[in-house]
Every structure is written in C-alpha cells, then in structure tokens.
mmCIF file of the N, C-alpha and C atoms, coordinates in Angstrom:
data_MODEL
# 
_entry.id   MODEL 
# 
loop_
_atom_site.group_PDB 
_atom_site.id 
_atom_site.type_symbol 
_atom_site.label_atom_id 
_atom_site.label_alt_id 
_atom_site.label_comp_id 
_atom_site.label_asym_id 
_atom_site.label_entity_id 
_atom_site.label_seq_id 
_atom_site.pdbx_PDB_ins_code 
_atom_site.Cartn_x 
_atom_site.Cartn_y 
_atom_site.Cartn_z 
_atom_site.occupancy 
_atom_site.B_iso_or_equiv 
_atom_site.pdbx_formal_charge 
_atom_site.auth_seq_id 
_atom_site.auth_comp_id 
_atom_site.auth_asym_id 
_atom_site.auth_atom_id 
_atom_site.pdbx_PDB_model_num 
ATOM 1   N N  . UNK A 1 1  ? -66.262 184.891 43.881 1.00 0.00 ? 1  UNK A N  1 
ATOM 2   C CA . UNK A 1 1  ? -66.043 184.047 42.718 1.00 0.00 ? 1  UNK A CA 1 
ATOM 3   C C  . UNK A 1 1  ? -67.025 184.411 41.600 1.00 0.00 ? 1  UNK A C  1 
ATOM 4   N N  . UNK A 1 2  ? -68.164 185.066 41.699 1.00 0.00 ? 2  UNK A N  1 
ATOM 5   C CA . UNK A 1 2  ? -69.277 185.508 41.464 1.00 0.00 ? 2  UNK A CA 1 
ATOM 6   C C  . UNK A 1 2  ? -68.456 186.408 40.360 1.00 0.00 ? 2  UNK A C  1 
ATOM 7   N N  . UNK A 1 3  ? -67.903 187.219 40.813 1.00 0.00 ? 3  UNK A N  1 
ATOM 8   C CA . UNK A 1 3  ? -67.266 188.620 40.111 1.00 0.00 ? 3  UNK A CA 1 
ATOM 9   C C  . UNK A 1 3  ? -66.227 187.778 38.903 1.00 0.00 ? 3  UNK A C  1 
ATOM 10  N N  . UNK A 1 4  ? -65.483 187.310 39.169 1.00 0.00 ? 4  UNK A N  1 
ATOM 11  C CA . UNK A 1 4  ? -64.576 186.269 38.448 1.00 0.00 ? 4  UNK A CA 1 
ATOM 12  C C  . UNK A 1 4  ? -65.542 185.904 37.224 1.00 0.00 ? 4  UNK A C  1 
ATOM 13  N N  . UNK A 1 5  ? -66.387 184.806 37.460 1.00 0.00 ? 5  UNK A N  1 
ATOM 14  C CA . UNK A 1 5  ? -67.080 184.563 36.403 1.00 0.00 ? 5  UNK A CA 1 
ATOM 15  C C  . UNK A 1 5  ? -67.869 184.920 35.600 1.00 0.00 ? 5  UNK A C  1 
ATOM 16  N N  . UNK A 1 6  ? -68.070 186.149 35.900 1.00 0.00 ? 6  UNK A N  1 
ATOM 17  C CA . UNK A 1 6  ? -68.752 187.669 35.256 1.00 0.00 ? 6  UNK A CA 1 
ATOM 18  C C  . UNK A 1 6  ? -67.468 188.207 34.257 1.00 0.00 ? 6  UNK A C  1 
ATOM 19  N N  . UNK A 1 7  ? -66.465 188.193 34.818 1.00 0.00 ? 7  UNK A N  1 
ATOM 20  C CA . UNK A 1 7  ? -65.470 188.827 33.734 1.00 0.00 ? 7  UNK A CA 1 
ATOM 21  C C  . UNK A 1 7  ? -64.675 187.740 32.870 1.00 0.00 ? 7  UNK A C  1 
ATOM 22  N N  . UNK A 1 8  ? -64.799 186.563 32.688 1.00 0.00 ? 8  UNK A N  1 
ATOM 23  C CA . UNK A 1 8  ? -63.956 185.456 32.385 1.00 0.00 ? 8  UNK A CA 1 
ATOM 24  C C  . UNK A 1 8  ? -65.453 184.888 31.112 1.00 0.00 ? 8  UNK A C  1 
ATOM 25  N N  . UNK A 1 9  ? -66.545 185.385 31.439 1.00 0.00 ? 9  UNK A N  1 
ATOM 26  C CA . UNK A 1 9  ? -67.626 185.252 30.590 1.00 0.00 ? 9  UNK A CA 1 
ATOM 27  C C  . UNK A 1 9  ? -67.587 186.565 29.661 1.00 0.00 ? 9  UNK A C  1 
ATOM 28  N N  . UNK A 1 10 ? -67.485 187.707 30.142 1.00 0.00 ? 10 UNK A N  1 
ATOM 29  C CA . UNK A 1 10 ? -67.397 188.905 29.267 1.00 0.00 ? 10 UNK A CA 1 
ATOM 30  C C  . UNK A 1 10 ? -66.205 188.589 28.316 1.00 0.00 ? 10 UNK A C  1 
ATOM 31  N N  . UNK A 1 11 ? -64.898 188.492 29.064 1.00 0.00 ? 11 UNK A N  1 
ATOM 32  C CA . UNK A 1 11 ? -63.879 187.906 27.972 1.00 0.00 ? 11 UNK A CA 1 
ATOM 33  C C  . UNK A 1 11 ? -64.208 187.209 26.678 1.00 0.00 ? 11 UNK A C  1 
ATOM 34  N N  . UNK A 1 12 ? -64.846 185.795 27.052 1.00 0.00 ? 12 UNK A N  1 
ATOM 35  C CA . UNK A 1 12 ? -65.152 184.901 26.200 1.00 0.00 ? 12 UNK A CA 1 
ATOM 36  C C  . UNK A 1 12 ? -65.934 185.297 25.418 1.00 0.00 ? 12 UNK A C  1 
ATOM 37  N N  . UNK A 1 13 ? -67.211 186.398 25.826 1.00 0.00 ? 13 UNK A N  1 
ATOM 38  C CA . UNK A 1 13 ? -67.689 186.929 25.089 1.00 0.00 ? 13 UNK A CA 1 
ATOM 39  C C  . UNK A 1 13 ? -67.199 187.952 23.716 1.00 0.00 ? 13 UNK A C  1 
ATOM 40  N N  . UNK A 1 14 ? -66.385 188.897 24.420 1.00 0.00 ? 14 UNK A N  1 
ATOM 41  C CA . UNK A 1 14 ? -65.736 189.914 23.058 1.00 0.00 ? 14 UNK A CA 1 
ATOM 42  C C  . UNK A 1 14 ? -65.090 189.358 22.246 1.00 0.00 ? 14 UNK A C  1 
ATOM 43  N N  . UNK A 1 15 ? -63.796 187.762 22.788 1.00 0.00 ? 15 UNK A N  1 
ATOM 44  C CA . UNK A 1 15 ? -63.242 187.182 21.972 1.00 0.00 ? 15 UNK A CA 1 
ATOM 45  C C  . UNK A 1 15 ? -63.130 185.827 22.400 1.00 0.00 ? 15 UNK A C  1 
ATOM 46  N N  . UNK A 1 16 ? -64.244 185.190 21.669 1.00 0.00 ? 16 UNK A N  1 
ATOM 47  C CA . UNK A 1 16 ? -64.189 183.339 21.632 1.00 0.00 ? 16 UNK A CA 1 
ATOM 48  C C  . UNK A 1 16 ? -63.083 182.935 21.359 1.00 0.00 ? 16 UNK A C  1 
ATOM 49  N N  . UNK A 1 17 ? -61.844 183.368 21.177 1.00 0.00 ? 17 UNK A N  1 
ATOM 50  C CA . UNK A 1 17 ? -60.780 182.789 20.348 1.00 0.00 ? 17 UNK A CA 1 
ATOM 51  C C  . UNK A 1 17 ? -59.665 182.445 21.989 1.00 0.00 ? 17 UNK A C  1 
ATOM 52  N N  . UNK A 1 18 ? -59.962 183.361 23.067 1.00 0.00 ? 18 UNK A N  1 
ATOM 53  C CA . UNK A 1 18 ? -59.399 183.305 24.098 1.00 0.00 ? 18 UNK A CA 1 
ATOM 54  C C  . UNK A 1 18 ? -59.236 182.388 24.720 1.00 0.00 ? 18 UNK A C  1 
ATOM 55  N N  . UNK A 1 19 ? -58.368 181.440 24.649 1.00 0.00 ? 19 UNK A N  1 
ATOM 56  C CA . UNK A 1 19 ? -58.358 180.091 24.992 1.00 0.00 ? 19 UNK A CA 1 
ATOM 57  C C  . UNK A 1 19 ? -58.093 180.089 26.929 1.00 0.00 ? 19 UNK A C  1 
ATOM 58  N N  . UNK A 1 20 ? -57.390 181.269 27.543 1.00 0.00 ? 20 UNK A N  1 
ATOM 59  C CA . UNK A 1 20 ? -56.918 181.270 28.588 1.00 0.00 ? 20 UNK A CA 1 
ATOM 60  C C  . UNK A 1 20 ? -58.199 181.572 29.381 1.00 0.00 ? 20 UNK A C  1 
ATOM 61  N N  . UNK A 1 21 ? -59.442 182.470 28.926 1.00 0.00 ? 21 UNK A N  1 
ATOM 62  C CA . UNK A 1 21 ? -60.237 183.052 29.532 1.00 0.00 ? 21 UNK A CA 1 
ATOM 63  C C  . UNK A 1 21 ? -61.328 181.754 29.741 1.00 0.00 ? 21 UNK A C  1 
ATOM 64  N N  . UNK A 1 22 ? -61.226 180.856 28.397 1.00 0.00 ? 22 UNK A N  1 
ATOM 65  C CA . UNK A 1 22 ? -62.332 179.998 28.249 1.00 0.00 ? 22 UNK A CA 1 
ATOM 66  C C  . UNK A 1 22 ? -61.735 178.963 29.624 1.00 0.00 ? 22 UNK A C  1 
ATOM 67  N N  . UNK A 1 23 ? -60.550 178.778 29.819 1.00 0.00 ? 23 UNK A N  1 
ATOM 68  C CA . UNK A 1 23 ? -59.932 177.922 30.737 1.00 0.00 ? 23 UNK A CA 1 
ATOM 69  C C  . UNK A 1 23 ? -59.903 178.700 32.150 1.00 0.00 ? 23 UNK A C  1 
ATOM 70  N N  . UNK A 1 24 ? -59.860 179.671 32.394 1.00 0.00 ? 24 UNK A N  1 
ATOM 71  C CA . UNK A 1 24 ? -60.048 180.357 33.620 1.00 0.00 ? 24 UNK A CA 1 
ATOM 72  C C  . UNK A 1 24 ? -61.919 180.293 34.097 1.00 0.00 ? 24 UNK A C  1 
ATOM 73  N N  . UNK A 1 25 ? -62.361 180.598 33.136 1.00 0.00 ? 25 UNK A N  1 
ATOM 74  C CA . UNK A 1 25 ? -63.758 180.709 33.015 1.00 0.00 ? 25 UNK A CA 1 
ATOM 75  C C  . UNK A 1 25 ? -64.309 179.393 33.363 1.00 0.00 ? 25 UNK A C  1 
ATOM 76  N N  . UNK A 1 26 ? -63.817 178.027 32.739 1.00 0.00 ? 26 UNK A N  1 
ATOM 77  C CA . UNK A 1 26 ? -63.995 176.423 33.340 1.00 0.00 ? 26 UNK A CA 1 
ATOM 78  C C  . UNK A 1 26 ? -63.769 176.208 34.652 1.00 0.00 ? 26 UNK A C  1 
ATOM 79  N N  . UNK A 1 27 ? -62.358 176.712 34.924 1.00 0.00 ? 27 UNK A N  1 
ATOM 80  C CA . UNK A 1 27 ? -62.080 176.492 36.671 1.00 0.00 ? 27 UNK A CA 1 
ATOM 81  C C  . UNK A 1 27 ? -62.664 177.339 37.668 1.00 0.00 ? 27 UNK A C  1 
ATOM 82  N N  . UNK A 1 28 ? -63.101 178.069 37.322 1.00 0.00 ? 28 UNK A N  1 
ATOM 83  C CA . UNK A 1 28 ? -63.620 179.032 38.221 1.00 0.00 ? 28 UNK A CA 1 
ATOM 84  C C  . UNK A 1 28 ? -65.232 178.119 38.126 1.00 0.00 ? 28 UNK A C  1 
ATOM 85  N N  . UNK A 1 29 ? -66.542 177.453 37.333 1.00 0.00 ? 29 UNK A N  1 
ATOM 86  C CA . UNK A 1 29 ? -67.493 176.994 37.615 1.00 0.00 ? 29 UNK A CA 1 
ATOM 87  C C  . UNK A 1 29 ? -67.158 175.558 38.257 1.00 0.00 ? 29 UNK A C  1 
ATOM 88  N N  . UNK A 1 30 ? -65.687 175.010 37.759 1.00 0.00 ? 30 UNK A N  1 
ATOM 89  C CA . UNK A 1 30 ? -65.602 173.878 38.652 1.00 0.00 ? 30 UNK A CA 1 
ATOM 90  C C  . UNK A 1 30 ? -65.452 174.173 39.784 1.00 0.00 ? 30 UNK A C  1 
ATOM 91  N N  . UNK A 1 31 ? -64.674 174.582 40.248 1.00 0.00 ? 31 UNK A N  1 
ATOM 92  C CA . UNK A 1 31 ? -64.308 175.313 42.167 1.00 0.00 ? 31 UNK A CA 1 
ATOM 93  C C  . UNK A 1 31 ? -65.360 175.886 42.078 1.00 0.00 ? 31 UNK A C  1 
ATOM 94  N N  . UNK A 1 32 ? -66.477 175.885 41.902 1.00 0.00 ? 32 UNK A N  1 
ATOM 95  C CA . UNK A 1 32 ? -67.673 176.291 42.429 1.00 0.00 ? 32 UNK A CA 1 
ATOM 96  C C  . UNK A 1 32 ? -68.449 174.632 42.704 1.00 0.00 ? 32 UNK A C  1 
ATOM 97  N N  . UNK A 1 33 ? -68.491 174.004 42.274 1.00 0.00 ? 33 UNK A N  1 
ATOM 98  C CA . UNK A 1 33 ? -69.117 172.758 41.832 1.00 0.00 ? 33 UNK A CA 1 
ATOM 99  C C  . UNK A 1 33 ? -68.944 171.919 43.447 1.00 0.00 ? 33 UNK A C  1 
ATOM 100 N N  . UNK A 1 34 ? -69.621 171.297 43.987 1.00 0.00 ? 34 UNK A N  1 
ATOM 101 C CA . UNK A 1 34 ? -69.701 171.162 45.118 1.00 0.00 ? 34 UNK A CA 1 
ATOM 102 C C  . UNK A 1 34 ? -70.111 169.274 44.486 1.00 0.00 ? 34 UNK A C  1 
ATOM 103 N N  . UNK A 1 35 ? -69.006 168.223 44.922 1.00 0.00 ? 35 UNK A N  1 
ATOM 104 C CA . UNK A 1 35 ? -69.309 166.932 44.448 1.00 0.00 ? 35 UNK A CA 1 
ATOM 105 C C  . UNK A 1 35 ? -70.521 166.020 45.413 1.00 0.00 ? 35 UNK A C  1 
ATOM 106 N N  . UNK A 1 36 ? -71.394 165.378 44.957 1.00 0.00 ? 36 UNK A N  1 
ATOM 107 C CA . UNK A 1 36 ? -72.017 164.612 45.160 1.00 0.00 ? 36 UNK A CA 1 
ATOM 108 C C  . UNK A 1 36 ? -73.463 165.444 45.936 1.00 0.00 ? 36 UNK A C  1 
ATOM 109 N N  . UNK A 1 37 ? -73.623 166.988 45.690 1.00 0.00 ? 37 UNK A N  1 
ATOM 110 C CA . UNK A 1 37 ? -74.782 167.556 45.747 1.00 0.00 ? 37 UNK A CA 1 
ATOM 111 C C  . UNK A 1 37 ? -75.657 167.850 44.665 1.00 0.00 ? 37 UNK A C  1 
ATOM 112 N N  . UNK A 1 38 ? -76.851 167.155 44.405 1.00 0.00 ? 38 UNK A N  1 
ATOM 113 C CA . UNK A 1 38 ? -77.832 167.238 43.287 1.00 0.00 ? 38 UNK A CA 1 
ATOM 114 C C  . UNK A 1 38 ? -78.665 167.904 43.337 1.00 0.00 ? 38 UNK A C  1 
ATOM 115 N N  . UNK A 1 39 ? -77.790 169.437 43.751 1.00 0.00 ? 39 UNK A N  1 
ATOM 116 C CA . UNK A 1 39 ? -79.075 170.453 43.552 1.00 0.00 ? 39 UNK A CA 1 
ATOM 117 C C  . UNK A 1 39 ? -78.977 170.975 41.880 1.00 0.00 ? 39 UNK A C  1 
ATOM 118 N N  . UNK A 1 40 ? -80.061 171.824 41.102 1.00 0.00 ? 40 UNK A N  1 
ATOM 119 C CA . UNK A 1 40 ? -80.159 172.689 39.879 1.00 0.00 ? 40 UNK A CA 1 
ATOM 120 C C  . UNK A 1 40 ? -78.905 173.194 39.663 1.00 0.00 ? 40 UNK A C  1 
ATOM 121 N N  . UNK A 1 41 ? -78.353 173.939 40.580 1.00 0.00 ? 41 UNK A N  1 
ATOM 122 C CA . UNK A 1 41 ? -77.114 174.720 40.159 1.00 0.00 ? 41 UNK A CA 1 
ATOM 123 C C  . UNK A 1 41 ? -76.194 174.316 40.429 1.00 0.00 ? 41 UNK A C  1 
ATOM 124 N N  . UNK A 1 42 ? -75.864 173.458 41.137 1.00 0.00 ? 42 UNK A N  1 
ATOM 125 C CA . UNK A 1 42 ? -74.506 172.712 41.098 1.00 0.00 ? 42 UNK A CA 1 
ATOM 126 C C  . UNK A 1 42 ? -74.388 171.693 40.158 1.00 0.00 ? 42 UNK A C  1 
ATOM 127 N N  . UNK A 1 43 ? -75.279 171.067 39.641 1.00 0.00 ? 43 UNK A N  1 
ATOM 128 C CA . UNK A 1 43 ? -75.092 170.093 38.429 1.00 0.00 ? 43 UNK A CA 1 
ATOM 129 C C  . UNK A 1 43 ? -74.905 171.181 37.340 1.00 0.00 ? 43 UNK A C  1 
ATOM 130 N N  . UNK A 1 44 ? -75.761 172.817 37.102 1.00 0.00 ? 44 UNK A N  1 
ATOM 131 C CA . UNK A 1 44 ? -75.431 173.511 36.264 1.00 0.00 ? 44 UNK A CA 1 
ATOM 132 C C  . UNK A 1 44 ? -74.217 173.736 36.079 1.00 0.00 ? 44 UNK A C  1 
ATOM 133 N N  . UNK A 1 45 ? -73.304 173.850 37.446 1.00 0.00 ? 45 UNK A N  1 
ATOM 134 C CA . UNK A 1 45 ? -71.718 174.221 37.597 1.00 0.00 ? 45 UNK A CA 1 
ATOM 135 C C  . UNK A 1 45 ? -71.238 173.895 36.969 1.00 0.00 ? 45 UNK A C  1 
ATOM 136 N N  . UNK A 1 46 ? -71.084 172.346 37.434 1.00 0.00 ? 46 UNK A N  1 
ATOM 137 C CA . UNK A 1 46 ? -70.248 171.092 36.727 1.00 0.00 ? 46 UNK A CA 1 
ATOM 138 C C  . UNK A 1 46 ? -70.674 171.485 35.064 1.00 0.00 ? 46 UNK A C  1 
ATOM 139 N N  . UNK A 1 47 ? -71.512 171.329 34.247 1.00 0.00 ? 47 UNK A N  1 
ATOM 140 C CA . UNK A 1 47 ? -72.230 171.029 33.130 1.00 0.00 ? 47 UNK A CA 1 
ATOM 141 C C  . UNK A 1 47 ? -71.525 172.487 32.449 1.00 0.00 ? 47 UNK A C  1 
ATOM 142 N N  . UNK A 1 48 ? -71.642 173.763 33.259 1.00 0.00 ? 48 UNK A N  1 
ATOM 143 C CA . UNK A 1 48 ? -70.775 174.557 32.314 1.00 0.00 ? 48 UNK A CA 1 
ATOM 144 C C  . UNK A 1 48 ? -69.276 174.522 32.404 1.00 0.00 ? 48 UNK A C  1 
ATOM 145 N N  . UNK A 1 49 ? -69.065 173.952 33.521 1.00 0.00 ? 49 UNK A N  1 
ATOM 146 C CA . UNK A 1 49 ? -66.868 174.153 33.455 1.00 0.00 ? 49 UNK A CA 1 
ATOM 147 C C  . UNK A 1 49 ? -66.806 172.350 32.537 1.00 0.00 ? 49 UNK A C  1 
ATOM 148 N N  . UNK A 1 50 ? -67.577 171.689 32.254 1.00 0.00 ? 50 UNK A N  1 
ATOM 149 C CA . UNK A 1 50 ? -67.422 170.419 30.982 1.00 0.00 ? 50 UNK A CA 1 
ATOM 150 C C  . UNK A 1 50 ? -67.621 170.926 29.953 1.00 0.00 ? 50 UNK A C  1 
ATOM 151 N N  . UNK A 1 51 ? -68.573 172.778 29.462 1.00 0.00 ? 51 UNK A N  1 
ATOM 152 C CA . UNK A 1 51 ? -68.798 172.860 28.313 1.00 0.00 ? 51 UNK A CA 1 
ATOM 153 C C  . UNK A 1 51 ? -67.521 173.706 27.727 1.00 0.00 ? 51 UNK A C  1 
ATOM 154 N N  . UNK A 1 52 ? -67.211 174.289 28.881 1.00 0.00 ? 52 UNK A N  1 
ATOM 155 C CA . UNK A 1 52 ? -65.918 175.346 28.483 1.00 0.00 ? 52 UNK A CA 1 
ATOM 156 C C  . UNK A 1 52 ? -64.738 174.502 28.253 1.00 0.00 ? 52 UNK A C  1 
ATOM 157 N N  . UNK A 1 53 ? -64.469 173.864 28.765 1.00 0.00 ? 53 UNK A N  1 
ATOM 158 C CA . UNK A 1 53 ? -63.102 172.418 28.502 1.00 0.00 ? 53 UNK A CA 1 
ATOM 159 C C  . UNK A 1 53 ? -63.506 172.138 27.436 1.00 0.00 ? 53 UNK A C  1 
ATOM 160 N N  . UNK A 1 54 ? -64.545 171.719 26.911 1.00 0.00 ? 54 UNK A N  1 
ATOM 161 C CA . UNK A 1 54 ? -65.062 171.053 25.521 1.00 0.00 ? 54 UNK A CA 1 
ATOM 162 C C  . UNK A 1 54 ? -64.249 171.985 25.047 1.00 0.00 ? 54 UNK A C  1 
ATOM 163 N N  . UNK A 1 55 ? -64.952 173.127 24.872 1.00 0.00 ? 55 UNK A N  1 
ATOM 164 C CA . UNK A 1 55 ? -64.427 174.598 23.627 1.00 0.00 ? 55 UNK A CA 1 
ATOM 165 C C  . UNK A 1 55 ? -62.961 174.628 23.531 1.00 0.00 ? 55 UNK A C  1 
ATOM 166 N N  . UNK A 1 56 ? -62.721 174.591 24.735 1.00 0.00 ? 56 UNK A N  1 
ATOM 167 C CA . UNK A 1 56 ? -61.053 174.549 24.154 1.00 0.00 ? 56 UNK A CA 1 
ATOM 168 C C  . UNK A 1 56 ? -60.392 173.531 24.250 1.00 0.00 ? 56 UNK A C  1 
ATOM 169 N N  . UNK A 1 57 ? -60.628 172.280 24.414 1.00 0.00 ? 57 UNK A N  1 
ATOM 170 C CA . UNK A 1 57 ? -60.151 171.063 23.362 1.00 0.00 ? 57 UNK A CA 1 
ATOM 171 C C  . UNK A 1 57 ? -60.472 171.078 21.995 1.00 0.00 ? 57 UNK A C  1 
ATOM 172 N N  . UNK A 1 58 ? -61.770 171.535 21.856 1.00 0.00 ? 58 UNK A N  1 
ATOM 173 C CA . UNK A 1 58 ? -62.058 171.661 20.130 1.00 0.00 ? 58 UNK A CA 1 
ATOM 174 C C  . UNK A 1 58 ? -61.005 172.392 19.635 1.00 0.00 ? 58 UNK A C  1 
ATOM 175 N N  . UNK A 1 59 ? -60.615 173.696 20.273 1.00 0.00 ? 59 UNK A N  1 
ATOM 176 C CA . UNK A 1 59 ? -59.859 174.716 19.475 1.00 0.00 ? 59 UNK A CA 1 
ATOM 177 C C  . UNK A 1 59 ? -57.910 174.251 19.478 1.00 0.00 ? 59 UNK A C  1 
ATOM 178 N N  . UNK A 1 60 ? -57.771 173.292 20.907 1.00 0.00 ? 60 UNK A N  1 
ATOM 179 C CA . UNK A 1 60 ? -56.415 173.085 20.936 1.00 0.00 ? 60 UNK A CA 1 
ATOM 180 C C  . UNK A 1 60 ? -56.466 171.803 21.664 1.00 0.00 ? 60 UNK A C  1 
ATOM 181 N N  . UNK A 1 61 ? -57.103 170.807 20.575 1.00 0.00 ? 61 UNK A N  1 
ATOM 182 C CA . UNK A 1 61 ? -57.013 169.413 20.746 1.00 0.00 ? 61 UNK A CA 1 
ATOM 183 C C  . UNK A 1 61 ? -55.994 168.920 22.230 1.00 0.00 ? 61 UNK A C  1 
ATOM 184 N N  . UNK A 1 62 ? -54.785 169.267 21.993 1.00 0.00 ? 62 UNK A N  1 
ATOM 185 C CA . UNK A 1 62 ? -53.890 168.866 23.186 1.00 0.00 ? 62 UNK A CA 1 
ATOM 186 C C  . UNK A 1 62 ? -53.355 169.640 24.183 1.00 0.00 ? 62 UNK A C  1 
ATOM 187 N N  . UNK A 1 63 ? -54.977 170.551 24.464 1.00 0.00 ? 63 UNK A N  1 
ATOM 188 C CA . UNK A 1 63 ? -53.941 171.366 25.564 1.00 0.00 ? 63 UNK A CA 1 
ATOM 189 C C  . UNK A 1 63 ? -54.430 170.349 26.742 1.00 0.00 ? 63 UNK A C  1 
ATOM 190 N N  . UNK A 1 64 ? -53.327 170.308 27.585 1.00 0.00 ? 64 UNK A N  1 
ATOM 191 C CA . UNK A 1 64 ? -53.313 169.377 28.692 1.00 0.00 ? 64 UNK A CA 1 
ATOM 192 C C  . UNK A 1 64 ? -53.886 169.781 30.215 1.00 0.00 ? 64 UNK A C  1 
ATOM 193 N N  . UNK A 1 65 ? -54.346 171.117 30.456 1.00 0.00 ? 65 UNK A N  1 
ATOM 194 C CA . UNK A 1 65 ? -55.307 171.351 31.254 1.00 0.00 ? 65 UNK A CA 1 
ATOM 195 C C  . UNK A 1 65 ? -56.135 171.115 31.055 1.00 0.00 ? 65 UNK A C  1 
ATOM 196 N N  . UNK A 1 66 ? -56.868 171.521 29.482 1.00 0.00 ? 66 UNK A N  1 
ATOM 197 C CA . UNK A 1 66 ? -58.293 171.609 29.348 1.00 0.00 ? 66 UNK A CA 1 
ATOM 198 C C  . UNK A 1 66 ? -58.621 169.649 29.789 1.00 0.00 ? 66 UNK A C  1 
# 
C-alpha cells in the first residue's frame, strides 16, 4: 500500500488539478487508518485521507465520494 501512496502523491504532485488521484490518494491513507488506535501515525493517516477529501470537495463541491 506503501507503493500506492508514493504514486497517487507523485500524481497529485505533477498535477493538483487531478481530482481522481487526490481521491485514490485519500482512500488509500484511510484503508491504512486503523480505528480507535492512538498511535502518531495512524492519527497522521486519518488526518491526511480528511486533508485530501477536503481538496477535492473544495475543487468539486458535490462530488459524492469525496
């Protein structure tokens, strides 16, 4: 999953406008996200697949995954 979110971040990187990558890129740190464990990096998980949903609600108010 490691590899996944290495290329779904490079995406987002060359083109912020990628709404599919920013949404692949969210689900992939949520299915990492392990509920009701309060370690550093699993609250990091959660905290980046909420920042990537943010981005693309900003960009497409009603998409219904994000």
């Amino acid at each position: 999953m490691r590899q996944a979110i290495d290329h779904f971040q490079q995406a987002v990187t060359l083109d912020p406008s990628l709404i599919n990558a920013r949404l692949y890129l969210a689900t992939a740190y949520a299915q990492q996200y392990v509920g009701g464990v309060d370690t550093p990096d699993n609250i990091r998980m959660a905290e980046q697949a909420i920042d990537q949903y943010k981005q693309v609600l900003q960009a497409d108010p009603r998409n219904i995954t994000a």
